[in-house]
ZALO-305347 format. One record per atom (N, C-alpha, C, O): residue in one letter; x, y, z. Coordinates in pm, whole numbers, padded with zeros to 5 digits, always signed. Layout:
REM residues N
aXYZ/...
***
This chain:
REM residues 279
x-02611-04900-01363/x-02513-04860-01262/x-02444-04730-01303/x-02420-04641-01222/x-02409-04724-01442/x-02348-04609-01526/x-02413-04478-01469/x-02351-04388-01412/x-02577-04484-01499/x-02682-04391-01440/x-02648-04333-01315/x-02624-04212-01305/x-02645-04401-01231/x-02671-04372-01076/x-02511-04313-01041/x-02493-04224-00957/x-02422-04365-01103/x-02282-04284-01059/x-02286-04130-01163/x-02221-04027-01143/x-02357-04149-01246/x-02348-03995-01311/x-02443-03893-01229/x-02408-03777-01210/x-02579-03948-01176/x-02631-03867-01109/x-02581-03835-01005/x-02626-03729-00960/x-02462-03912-00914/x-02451-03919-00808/x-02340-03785-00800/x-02330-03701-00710/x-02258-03801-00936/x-02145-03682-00979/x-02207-03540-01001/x-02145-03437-00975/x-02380-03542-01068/x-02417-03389-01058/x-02489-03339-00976/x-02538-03227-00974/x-02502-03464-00871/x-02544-03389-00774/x-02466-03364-00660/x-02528-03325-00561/x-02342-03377-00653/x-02216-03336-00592/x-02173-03239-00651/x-02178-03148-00569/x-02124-03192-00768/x-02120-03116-00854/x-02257-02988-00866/x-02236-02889-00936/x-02348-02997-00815/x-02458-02920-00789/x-02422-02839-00628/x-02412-02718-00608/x-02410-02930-00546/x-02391-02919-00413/x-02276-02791-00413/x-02303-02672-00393/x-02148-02844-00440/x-02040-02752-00452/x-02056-02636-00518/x-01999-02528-00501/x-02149-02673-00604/x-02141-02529-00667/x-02244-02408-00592/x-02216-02293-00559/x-02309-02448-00586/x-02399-02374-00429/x-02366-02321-00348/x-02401-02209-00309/x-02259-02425-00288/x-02201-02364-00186/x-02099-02243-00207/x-02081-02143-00137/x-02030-02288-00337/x-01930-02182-00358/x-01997-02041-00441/x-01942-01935-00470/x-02123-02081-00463/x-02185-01912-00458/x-02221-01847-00356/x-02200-01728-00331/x-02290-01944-00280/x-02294-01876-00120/x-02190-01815-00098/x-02193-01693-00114/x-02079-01870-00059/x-01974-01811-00001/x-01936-01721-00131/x-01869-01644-00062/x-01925-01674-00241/x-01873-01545-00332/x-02007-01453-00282/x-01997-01330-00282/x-02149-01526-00236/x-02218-01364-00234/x-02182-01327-00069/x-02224-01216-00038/x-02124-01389+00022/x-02080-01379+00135/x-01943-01292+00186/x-01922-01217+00281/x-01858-01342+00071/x-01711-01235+00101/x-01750-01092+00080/x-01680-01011+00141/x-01848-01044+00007/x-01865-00848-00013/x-01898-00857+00105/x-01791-00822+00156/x-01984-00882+00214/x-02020-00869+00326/x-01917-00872+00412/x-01930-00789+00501/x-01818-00939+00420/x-01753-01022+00545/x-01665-00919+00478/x-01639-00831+00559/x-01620-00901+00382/x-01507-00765+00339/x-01505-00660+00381/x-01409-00588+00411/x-01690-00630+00390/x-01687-00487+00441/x-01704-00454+00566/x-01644-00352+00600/x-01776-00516+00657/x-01751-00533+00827/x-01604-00553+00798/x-01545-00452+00837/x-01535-00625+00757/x-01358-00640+00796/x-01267-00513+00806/x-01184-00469+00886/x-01321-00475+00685/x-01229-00340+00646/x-01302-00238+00757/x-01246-00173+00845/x-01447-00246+00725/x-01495-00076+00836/x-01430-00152+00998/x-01434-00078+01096/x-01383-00274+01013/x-01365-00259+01212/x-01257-00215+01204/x-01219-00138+01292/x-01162-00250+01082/x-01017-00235+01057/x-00998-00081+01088/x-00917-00030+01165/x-01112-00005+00994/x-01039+00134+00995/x-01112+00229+01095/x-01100+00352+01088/x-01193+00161+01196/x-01302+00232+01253/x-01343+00177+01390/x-01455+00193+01440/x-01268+00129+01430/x-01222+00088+01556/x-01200+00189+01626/x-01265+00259+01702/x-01036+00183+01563/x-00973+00304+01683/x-01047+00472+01681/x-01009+00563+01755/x-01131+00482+01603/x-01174+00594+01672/x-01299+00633+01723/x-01352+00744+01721/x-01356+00480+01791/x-01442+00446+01894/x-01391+00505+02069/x-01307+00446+02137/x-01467+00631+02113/x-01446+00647+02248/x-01555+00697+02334/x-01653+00750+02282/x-01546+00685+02444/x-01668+00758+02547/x-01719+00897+02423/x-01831+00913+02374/x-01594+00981+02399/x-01614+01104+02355/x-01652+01107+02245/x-01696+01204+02185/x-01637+00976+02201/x-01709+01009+02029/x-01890+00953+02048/x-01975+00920+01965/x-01890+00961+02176/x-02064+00876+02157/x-02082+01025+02272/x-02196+01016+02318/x-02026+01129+02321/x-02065+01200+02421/x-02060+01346+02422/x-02111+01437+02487/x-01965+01332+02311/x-01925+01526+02280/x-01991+01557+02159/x-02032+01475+02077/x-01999+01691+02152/x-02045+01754+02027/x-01872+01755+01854/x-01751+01736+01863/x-01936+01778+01771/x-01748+01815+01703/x-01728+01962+01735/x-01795+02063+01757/x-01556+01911+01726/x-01495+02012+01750/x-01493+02128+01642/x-01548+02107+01533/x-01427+02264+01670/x-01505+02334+01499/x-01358+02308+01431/x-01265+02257+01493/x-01351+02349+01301/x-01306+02365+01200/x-01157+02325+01213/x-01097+02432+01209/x-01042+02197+01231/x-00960+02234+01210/x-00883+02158+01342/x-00783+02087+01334/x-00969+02200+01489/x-00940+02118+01581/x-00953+01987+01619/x-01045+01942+01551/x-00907+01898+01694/x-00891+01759+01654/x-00981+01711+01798/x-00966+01779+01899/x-01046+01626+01799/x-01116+01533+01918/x-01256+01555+01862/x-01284+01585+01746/x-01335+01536+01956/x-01477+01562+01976/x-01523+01430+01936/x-01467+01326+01903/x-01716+01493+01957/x-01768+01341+01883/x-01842+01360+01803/x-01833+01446+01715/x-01951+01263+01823/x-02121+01275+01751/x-02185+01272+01801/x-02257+01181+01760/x-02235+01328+01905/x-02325+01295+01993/x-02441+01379+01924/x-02558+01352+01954/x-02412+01488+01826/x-02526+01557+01754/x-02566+01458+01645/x-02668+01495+01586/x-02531+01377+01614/x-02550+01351+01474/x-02630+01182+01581/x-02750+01168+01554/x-02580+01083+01676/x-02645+01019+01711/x-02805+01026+01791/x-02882+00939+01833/x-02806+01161+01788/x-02953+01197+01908/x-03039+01228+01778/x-03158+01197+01763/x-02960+01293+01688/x-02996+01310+01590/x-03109+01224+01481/x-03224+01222+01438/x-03009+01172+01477/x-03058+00997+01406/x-03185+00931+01445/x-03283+00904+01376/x-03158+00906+01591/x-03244+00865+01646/x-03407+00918+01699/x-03509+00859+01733/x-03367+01055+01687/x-03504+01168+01686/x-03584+01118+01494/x-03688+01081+01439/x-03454+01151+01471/x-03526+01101+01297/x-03587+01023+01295/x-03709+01040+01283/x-03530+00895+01307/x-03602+00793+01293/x-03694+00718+01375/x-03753+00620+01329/x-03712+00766+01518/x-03829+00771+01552/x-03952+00847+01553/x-04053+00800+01606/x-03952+01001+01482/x-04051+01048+01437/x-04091+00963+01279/x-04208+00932+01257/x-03979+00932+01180/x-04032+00831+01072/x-04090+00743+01135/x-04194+00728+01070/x-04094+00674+01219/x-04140+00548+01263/x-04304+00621+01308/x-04394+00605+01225/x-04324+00668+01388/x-04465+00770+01430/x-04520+00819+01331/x-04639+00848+01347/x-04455+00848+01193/x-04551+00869+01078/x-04589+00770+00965/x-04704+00759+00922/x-04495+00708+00927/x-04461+00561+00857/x-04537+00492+00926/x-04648+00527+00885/x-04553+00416+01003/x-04566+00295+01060/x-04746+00285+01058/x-04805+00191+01005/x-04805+00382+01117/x-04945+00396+01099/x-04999+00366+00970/x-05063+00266+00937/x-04958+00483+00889/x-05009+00480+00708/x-04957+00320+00693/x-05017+00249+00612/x-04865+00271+00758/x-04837+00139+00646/x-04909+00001+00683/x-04934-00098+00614/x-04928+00026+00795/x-05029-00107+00901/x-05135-00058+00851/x-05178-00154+00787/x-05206+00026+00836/x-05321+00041+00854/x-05352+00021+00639/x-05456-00017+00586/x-05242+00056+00580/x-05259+00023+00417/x-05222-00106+00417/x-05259-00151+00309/x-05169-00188+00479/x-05127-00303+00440/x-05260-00417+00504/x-05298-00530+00475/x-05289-00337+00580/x-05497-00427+00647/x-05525-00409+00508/x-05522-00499+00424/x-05563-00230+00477/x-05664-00291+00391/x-05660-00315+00240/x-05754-00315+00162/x-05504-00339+00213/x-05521-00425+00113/x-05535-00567+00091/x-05570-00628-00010/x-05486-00622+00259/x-05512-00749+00300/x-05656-00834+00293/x-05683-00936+00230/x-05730-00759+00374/x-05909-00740+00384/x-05997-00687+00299/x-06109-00736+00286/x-05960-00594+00239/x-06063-00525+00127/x-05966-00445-00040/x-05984-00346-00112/x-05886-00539-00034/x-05825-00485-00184/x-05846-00559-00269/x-05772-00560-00368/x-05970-00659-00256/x-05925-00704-00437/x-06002-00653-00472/x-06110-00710-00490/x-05986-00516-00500/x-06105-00463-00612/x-06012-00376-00676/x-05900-00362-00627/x-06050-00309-00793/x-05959-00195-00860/x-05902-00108-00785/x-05829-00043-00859/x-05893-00061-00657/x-05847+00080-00616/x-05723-00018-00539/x-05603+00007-00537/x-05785-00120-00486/x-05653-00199-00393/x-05597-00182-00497/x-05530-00080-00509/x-05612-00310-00647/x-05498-00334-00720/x-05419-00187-00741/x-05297-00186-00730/x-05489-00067-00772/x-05383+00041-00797/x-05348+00111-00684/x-05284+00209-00722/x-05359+00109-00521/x-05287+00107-00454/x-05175+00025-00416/x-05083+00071-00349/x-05180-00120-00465/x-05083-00190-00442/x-04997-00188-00536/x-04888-00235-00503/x-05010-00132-00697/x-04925-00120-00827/x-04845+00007-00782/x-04726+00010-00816/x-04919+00160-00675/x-04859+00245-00656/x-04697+00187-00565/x-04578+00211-00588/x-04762+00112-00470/x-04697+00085-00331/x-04571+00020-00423/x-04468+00086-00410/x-04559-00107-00522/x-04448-00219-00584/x-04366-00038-00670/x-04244-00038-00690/x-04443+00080-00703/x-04372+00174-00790/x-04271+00226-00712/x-04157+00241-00756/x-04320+00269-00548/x-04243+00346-00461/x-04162+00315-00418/x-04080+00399-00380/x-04131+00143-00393/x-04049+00070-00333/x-03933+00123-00409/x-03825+00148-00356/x-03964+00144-00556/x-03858+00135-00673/x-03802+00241-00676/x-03688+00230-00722/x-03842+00385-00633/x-03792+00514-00648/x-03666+00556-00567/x-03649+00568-00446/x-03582+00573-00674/x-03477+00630-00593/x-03486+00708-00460/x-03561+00805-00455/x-03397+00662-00328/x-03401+00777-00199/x-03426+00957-00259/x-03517+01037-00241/x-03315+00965-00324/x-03269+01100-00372/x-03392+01190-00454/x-03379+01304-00498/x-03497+01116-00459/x-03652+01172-00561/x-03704+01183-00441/x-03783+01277-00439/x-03696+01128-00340/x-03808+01134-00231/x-03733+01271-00167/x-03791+01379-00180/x-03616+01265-00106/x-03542+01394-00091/x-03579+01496-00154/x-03627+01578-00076/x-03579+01538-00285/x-03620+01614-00374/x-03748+01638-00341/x-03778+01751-00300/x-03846+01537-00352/x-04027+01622-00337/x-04053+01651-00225/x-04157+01715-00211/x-04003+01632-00149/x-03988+01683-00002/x-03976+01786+00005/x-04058+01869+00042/x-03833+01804-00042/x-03797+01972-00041/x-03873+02062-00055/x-03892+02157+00022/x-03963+02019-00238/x-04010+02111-00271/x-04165+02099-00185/x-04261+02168-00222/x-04174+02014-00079/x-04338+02021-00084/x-04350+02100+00059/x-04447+02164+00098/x-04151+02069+00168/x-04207+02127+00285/x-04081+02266+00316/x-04094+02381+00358/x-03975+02195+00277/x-03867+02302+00294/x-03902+02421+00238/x-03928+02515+00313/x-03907+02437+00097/x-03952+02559+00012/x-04050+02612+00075/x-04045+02735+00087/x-04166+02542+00134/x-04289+02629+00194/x-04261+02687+00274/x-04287+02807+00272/x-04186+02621+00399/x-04110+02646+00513/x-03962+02750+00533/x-03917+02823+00622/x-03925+02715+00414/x-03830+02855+00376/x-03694+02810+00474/x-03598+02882+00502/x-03715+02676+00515/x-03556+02621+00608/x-03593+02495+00594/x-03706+02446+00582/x-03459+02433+00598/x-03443+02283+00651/x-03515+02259+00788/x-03548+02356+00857/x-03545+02096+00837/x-03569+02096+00923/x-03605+01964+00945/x-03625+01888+00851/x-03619+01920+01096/x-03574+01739+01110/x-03760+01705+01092/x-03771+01589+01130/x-03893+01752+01056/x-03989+01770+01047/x-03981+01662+00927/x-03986+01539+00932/x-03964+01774+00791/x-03888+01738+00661/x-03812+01620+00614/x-03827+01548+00516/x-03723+01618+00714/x-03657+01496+00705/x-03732+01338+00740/x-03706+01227+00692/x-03835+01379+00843/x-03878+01252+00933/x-03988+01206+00797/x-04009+01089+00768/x-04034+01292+00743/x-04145+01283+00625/x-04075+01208+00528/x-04109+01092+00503/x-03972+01268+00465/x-03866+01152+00360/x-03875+00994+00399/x-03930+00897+00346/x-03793+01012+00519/x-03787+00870+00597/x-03909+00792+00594/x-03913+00672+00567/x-04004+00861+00620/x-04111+00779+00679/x-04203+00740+00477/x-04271+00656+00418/x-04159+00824+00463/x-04240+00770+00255/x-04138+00611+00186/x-04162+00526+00101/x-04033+00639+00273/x-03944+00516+00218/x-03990+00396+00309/x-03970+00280+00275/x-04053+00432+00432/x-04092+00298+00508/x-04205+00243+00440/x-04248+00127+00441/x-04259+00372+00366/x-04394+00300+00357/x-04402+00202+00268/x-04513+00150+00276/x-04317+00140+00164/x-04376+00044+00086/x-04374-00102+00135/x-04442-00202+00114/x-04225-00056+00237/x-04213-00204+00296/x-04303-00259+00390/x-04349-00373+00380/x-04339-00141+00527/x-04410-00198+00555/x-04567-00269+00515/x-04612-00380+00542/x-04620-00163+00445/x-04731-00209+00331/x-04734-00327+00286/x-04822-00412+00304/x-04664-00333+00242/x-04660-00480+00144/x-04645-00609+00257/x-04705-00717+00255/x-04524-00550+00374/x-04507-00699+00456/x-04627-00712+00528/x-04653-00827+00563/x-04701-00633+00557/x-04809-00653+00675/x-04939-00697+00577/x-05046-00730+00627/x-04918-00694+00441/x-05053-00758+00331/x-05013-00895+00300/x-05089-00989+00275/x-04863-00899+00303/x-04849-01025+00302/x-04863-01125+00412/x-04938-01222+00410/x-04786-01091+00505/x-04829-01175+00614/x-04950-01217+00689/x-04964-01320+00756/x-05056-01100+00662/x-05221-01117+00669/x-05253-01216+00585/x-05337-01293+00632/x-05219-01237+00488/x-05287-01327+00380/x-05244-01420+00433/x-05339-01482+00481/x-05128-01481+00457/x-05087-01572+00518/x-05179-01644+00657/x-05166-01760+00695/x-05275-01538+00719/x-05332-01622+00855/x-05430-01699+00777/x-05475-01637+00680/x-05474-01820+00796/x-05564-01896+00757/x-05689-01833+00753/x-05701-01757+00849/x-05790-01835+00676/x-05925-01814+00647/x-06003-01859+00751/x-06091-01785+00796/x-05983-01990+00804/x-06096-02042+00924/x-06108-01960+01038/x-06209-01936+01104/x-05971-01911+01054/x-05955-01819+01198/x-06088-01717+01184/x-06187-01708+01256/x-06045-01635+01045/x-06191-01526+01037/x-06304-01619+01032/x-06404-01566+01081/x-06317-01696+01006/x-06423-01724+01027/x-06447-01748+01129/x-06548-01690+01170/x-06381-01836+01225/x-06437-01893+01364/x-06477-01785+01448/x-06560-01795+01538/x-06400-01653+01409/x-06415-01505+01504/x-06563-01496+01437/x-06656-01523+01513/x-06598-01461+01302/x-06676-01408+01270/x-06849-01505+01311/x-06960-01454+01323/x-06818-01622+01320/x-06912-01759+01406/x-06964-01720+01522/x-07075-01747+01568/x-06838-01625+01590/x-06882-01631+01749/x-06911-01503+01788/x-06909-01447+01897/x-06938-01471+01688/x-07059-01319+01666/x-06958-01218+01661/x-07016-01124+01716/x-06849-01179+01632/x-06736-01062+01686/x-06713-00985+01493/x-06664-01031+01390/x-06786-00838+01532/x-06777-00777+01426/x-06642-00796+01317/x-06538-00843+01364/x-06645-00766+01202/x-06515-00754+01151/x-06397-00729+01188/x-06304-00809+01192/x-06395-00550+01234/x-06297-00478+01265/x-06224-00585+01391/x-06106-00620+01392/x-06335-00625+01497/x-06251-00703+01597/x-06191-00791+01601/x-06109-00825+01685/x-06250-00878+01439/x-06187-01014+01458/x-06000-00968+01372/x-05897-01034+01384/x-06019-00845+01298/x-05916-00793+01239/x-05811-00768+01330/x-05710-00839+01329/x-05824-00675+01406/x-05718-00688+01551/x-05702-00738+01666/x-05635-00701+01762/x-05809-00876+01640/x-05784-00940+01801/x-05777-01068+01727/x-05840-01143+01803/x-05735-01147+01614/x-05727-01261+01568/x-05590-01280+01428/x-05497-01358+01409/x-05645-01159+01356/x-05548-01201+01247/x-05405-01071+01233/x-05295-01083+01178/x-05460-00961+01302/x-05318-00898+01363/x-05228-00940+01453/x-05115-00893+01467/x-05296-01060+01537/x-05224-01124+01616/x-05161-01227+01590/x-05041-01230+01618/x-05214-01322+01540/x-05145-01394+01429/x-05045-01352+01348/x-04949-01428+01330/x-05049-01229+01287/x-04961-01220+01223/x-04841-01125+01240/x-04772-01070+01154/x-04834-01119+01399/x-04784-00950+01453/x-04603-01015+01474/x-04515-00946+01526/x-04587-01116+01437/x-04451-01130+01459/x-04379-01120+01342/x-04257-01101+01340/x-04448-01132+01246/x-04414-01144+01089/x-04405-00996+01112/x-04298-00952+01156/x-04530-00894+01081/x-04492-00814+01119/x-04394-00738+01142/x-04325-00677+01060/x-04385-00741+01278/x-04259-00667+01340/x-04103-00695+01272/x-04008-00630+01315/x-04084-00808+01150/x-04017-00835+01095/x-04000-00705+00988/x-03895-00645+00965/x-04073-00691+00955/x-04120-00615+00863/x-04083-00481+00901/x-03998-00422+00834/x-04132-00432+00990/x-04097-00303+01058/x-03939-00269+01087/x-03878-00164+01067/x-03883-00424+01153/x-03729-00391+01173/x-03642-00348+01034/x-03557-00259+01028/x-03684-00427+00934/x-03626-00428+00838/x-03638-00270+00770/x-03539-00220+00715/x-03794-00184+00781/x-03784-00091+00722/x-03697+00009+00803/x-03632+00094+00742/x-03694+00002+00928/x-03573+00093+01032/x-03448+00097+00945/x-03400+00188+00877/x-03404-00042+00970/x-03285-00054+00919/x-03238-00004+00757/x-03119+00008+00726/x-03325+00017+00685/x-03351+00069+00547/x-03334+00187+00548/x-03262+00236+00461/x-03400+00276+00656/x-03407+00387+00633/x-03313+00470+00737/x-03319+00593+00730/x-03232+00413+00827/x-03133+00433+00921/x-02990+00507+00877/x-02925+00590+00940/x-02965+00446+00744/x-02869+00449+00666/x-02852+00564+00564/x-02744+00610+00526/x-03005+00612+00515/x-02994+00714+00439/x-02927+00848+00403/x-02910+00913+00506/x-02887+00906+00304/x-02789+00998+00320/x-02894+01108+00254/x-02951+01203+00307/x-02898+01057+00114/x-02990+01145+00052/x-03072+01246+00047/x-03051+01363+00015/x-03186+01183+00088/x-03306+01237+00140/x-03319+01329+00232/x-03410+01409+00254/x-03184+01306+00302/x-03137+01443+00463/x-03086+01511+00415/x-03084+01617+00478/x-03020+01516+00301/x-02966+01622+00227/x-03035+01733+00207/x-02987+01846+00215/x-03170+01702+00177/x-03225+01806+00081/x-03353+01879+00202/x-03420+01982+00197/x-03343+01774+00297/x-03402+01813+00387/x-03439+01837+00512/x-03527+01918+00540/x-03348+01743+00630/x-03271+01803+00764/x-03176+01843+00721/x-03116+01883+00820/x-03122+01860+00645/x-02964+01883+00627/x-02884+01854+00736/x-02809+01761+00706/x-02867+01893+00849/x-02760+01882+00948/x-02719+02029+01060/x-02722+02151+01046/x-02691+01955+01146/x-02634+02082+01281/x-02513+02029+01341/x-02485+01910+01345/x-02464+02098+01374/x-02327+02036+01478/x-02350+02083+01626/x-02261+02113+01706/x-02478+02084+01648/x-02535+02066+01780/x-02614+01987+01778/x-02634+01917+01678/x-02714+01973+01944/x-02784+01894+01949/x-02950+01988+01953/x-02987+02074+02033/x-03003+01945+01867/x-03146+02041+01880/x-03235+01894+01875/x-03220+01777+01838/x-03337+01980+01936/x-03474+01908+01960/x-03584+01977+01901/x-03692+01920+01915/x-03585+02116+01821/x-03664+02146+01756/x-03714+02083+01633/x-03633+02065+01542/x-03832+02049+01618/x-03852+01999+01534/x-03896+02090+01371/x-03941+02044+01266/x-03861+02233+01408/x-03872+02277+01286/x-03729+02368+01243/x-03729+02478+01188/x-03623+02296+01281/x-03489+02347+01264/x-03435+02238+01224/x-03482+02125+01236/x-03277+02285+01148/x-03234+02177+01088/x-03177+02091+01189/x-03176+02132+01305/x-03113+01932+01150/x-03120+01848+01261/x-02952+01730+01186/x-02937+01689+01070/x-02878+01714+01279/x-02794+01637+01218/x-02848+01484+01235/x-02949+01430+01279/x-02722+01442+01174/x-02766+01245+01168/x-02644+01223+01120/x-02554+01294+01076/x-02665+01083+01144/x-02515+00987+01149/x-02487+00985+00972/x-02372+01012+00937/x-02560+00963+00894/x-02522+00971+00757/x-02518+01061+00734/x-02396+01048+00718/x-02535+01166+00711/x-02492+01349+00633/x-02385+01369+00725/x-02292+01433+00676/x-02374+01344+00812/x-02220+01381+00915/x-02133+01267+00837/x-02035+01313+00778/x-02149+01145+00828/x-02053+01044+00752/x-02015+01123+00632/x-01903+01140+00585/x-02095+01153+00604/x-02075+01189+00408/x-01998+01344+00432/x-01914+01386+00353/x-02035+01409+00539/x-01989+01581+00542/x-01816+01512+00578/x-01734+01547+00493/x-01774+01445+00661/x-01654+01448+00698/x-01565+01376+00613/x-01446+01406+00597/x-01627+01275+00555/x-01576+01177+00485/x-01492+01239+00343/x-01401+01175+00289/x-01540+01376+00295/x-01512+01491+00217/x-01448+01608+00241/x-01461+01712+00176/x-01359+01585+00362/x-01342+01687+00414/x-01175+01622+00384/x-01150+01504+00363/x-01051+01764+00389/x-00926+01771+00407/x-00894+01722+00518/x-00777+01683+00516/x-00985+01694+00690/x-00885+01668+00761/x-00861+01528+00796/x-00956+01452+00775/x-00756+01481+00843/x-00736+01353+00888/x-00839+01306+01005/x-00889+01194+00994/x-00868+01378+01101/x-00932+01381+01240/x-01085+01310+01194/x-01148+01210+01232/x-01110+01429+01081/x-01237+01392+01029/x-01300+01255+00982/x-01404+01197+01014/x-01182+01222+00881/x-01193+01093+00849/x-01143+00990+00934/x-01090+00921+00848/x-01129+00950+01004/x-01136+00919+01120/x-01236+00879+01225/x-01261+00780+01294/x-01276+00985+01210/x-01445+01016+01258/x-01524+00927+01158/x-01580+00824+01196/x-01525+00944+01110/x-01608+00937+00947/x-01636+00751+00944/x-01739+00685+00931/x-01478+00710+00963/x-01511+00548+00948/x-01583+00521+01125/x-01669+00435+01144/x-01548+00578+01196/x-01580+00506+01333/x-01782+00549+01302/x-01868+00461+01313/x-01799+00629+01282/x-01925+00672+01226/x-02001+00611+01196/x-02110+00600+01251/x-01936+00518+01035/x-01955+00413+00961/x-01996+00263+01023/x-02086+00182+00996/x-01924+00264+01085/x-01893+00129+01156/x-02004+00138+01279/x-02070+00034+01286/x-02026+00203+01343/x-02191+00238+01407/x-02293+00212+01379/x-02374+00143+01442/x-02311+00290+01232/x-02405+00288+01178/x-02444+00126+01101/x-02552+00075+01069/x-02319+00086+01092/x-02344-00082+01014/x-02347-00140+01120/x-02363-00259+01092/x-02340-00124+01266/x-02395-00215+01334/x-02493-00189+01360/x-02566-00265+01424/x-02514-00119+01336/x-02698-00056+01436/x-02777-00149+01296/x-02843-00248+01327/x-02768-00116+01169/x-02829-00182+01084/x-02806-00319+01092/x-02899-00387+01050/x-02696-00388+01140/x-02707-00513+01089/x-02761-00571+01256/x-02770-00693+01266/x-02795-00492+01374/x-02873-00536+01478/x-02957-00543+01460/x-03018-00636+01513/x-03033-00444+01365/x-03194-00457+01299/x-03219-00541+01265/x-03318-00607+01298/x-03126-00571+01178/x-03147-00716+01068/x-03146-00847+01107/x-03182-00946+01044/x-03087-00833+01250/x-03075-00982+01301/x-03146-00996+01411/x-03173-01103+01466/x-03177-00890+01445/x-03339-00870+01538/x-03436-00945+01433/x-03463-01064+01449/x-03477-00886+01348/x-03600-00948+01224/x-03555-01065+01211/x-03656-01133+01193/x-03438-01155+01208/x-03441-01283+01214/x-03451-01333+01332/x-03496-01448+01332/x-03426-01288+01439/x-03473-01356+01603/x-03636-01367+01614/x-03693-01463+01666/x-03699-01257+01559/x-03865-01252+01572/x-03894-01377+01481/x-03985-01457+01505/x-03833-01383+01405/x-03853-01448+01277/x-03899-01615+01306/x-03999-01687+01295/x-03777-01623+01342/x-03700-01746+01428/x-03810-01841+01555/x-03838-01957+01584/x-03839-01718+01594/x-03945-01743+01745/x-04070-01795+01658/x-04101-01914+01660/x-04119-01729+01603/x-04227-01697+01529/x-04260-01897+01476/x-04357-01973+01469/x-04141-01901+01458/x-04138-02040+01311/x-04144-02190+01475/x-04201-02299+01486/x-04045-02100+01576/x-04035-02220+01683/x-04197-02215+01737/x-04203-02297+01828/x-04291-02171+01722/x-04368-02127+01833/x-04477-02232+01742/x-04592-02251+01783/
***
């Protein structure tokens, strides 16, 4: 009887303690949405999602350069990223266990690891320097080298994951490789997937770095793609450093954008997620 009330104490004693790590790795989160609505609220307006900034000194305006911005970015990363990484993450899925997979996939676990600010850097030197200017080209290339490990890896993993019989039953009913590859086990696995994809958006949404060295930024709105280009993070970080009050100001409402747009990503990839597991 002694037994069963001591187990019964560590595993109550187990329980609680679980929980109360959950909730300590939970308050940095819930701290920092608290504080950014706190200070980044009020300088949410039509005009801060509609005007350009004001110059040097004067008070109002918005971001409307730095949000078109963003979003040009990171959908040209997505148009360059996304291909190289579906199409590396097949074939390490399908045809990597041999030596070149394993050292494409040892490259892919290296890149994940590299600081933003190195990818910024070889950038520079591989397109800016050639190019002799910044430019949102440059930048979309950074972005899109940081998508690539994630998606890589999630789309090799989740392939492995479709059952073996499926290829086979495709491959039974006479349907070449390549077809049974995108009409059986990409499909199968296209919700996982797209998990995968949200998550690298949201990864690379946020970046400051890497735009540094290579859109750098405009306080207009351009669509050239071989001129420099603003975004919501190098405008966060430019104002956030700045003497004026107006700025900072700007700076948290900025902030607070940008952490929702990421944490919509993030809870998008758990809705796919979610479906995926109900289905």
């Amino acid at each position: 009887m002694g037994h069963y009330y001591r187990r019964k104490f560590i595993d109550i004693i187990a329980r609680w303690g679980s929980l109360a790590m959950v909730l300590l790795a939970i308050v940095p989160l819930v701290a920092v949405l608290g504080y950014l609505v706190m200070k980044g609220i009020g300088g949410l307006s039509w005009s801060f999602f509609t005007e350009l900034p004001k110059p040097v000194g004067e008070t109002g305006g918005g971001m409307a350069n730095a949000l078109t911005g963003s979003a040009i970015l990171v959908g040209m990363a997505c148009a360059i990223g996304l291909p190289v990484g579906l199409l590396g993450g097949i074939y390490l899925a399908e045809y990597g266990d041999n030596a070149f997979g394993k050292g494409v996939r040892f490259c892919t676990d290296v890149l994940s690891g590299v600081p933003s600010i190195t990818v910024g850097i070889f950038v520079y030197s591989l397109i800016v320097l050639r190019m002799r200017r910044f430019s949102a080209l440059a930048g979309a290339v950074a972005l899109a080298i940081l998508m690539l490990p994630i998606v890589m890896r999630t789309t090799e993993e989740l392939l492995r994951l479709v059952p073996v019989t499926l290829r086979e039953g495709g491959l039974a009913l006479g349907l070449p490789k390549w077809r049974v590859i995108l009409g059986v086990v990409l499909r199968t696995g296209a919700s996982g997937i797209a998990t995968g994809v949200m998550l690298a958006i949201a990864r690379v949404a946020g970046e400051t770095a890497p735009l540094l060295f290579t859109a750098f930024g405009s306080r207009f709105i351009s669509l050239k793609l071989d001129q420099p280009m603003g975004s919501l993070p190098v405008q966060i970080y430019t104002y956030a450093v700045s003497p004026y009050e107006d700025w900072h100001r700007q700076a948290w409402a900025a902030a607070l954008v940008l952490v929702m747009l990421v944490l919509a990503f993030n809870l998008l990839a758990r809705v796919i997620t979610r479906r995926k597991g109900e289905s």
